[in-house]
N, CA, C and O atoms as CSV, one atom per row, in Angstrom:
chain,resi,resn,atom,element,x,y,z
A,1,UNK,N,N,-14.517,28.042,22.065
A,1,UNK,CA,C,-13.791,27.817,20.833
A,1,UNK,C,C,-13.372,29.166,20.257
A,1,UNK,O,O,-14.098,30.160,20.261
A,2,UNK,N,N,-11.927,29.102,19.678
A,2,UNK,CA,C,-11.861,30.451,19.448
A,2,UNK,C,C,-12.377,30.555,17.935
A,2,UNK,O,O,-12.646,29.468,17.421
A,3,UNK,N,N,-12.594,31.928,16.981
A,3,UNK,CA,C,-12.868,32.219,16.385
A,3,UNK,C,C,-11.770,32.331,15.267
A,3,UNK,O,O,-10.611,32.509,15.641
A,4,UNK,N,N,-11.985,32.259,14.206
A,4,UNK,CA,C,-11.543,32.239,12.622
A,4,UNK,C,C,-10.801,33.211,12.774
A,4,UNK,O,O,-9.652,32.870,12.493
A,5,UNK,N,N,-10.879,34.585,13.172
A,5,UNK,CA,C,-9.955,35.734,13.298
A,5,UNK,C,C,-8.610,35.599,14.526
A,5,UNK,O,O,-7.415,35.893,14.512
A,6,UNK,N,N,-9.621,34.946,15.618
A,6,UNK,CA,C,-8.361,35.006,17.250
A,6,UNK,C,C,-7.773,33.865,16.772
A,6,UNK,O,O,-6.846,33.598,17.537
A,7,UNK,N,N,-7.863,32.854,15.667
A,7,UNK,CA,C,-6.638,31.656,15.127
A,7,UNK,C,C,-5.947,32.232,14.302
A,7,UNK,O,O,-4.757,31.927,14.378
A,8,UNK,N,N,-6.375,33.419,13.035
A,8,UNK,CA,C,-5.224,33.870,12.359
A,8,UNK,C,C,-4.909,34.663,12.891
A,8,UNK,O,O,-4.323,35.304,12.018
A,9,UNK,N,N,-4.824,35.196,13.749
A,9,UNK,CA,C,-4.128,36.438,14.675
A,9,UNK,C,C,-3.036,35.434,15.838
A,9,UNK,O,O,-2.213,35.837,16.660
A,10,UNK,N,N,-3.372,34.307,15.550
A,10,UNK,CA,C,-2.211,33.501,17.026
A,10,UNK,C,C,-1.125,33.140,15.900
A,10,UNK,O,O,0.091,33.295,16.014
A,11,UNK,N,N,-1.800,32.636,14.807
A,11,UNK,CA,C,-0.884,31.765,13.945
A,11,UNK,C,C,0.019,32.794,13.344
A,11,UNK,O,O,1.183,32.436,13.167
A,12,UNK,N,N,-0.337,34.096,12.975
A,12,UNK,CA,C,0.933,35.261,12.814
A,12,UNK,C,C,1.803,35.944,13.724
A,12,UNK,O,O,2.422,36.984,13.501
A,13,UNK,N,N,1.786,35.180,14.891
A,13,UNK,CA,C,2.436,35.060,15.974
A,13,UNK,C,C,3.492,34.372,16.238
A,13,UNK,O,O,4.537,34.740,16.775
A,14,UNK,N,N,2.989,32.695,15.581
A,14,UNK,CA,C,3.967,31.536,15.745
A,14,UNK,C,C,5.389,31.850,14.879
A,14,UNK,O,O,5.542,32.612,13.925
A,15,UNK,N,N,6.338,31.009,15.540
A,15,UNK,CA,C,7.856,30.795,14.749
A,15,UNK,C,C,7.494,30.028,13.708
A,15,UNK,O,O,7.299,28.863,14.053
A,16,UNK,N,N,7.371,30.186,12.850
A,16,UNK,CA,C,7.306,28.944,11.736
A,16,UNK,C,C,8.430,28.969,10.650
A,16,UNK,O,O,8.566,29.958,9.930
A,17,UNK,N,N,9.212,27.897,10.544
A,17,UNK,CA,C,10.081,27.391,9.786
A,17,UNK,C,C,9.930,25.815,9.672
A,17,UNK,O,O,9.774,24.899,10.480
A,18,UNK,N,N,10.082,25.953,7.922
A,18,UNK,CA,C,10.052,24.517,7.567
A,18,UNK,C,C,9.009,23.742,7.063
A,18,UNK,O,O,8.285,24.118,6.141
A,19,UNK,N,N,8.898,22.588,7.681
A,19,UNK,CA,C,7.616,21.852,7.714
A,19,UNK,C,C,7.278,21.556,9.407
A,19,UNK,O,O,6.750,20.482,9.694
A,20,UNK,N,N,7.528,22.322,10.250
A,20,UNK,CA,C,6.992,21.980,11.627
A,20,UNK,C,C,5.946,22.637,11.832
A,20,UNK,O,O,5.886,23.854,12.004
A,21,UNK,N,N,4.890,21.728,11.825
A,21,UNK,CA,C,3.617,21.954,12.103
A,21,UNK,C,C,2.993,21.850,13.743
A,21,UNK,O,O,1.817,22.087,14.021
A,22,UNK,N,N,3.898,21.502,14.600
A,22,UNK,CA,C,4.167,21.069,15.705
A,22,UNK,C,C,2.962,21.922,16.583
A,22,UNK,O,O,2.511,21.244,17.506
A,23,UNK,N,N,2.510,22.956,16.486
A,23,UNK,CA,C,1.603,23.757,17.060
A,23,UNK,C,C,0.301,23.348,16.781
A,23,UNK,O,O,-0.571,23.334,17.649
A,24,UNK,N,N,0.054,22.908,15.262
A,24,UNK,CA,C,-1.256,22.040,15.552
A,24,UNK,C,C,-2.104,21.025,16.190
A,24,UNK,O,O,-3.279,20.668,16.272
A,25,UNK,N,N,-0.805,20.708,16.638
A,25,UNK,CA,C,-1.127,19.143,17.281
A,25,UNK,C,C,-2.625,19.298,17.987
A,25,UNK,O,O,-2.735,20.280,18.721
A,26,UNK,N,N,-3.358,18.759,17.899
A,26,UNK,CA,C,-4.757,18.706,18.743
A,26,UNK,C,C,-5.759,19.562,18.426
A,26,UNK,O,O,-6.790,19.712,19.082
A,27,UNK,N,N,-5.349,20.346,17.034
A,27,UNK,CA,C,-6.112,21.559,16.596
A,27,UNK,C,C,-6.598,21.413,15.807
A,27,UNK,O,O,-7.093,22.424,15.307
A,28,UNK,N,N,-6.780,20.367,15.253
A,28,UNK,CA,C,-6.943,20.115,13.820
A,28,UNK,C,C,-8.065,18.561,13.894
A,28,UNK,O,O,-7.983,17.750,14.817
A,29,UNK,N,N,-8.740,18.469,13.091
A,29,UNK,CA,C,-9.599,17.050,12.762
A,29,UNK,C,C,-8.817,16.960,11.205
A,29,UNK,O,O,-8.436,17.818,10.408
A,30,UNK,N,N,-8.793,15.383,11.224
A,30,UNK,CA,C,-8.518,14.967,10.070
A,30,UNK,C,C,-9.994,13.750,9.757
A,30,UNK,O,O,-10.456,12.720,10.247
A,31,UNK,N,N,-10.211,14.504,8.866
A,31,UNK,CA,C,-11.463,13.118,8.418
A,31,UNK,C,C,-10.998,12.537,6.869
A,31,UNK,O,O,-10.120,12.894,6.083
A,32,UNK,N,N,-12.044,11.453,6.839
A,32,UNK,CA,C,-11.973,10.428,5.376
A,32,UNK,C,C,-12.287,11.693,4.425
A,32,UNK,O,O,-12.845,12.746,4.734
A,33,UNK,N,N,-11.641,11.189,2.877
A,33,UNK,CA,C,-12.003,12.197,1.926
A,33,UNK,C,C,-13.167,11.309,1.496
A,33,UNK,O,O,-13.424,10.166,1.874
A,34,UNK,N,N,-13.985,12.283,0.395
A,34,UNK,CA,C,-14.800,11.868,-0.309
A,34,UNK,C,C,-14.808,11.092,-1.448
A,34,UNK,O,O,-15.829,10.861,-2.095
A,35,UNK,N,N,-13.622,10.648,-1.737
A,35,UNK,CA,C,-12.806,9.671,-2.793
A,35,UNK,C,C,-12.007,8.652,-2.395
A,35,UNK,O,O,-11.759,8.603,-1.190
A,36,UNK,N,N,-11.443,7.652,-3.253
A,36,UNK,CA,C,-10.584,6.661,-2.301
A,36,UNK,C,C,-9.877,6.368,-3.596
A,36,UNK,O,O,-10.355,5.844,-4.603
A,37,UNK,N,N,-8.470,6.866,-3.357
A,37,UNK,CA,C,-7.446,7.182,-4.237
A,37,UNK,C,C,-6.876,5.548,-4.931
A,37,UNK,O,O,-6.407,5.567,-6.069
A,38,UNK,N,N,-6.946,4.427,-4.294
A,38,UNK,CA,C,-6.575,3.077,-4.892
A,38,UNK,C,C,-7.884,2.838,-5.999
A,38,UNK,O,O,-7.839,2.363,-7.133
A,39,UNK,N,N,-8.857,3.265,-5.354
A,39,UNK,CA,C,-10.074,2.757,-6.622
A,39,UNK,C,C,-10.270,3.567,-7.425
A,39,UNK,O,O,-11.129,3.203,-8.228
A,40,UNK,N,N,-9.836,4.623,-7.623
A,40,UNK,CA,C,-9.787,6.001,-8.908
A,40,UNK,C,C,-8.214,5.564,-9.696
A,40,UNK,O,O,-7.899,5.830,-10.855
A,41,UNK,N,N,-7.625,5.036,-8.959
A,41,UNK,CA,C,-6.437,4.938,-9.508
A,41,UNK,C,C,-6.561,3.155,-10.370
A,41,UNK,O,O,-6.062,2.862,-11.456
A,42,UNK,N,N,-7.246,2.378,-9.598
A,42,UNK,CA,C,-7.489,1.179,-10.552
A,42,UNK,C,C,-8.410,1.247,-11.622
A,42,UNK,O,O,-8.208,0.543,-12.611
A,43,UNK,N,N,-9.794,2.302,-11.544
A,43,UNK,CA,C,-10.138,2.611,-12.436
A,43,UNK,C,C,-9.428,3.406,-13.812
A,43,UNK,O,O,-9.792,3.317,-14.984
A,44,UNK,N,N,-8.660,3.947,-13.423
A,44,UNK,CA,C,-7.364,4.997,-14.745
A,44,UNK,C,C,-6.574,3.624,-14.985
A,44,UNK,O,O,-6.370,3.700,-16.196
A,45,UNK,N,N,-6.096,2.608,-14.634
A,45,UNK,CA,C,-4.977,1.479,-14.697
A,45,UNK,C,C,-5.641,0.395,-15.573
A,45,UNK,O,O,-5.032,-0.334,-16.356
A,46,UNK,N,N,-7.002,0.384,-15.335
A,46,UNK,CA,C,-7.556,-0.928,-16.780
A,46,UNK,C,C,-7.635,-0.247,-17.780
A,46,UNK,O,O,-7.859,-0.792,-18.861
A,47,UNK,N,N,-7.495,0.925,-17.694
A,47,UNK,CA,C,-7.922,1.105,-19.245
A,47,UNK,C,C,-6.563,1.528,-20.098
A,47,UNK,O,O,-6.570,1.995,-21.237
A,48,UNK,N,N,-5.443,1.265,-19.313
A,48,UNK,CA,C,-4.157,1.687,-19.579
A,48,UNK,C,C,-3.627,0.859,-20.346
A,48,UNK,O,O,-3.899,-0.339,-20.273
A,49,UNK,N,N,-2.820,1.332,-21.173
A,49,UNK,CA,C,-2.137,0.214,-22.572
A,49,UNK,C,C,-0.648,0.112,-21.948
A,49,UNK,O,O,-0.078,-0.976,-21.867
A,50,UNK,N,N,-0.318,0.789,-21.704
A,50,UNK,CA,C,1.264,0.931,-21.231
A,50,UNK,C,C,1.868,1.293,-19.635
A,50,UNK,O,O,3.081,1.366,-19.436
């Protein structure tokens, strides 16, 4: 696995324009957050007047 330094030393390497993230592909974990945005958001919505 490479190290925290040999990834920002590749990634100031890459072409990057835009929003193409295209180089991450497979580099990355995406996990669950620690919140769940419909039930924080129904909790703010009952107590709403308007």
């Amino acid at each position: 696995m490479d190290t925290f330094e040999q990834l920002v030393a590749e990634a100031w390497t890459r072409q990057f324009q835009g929003w193409d993230f295209e180089f991450l592909n497979g580099r990355y974990v995406e996990g669950r957050t620690s919140w769940n945005y419909e039930r924080l958001l129904g909790l703010r919505l009952a107590g709403a007047g308007t």
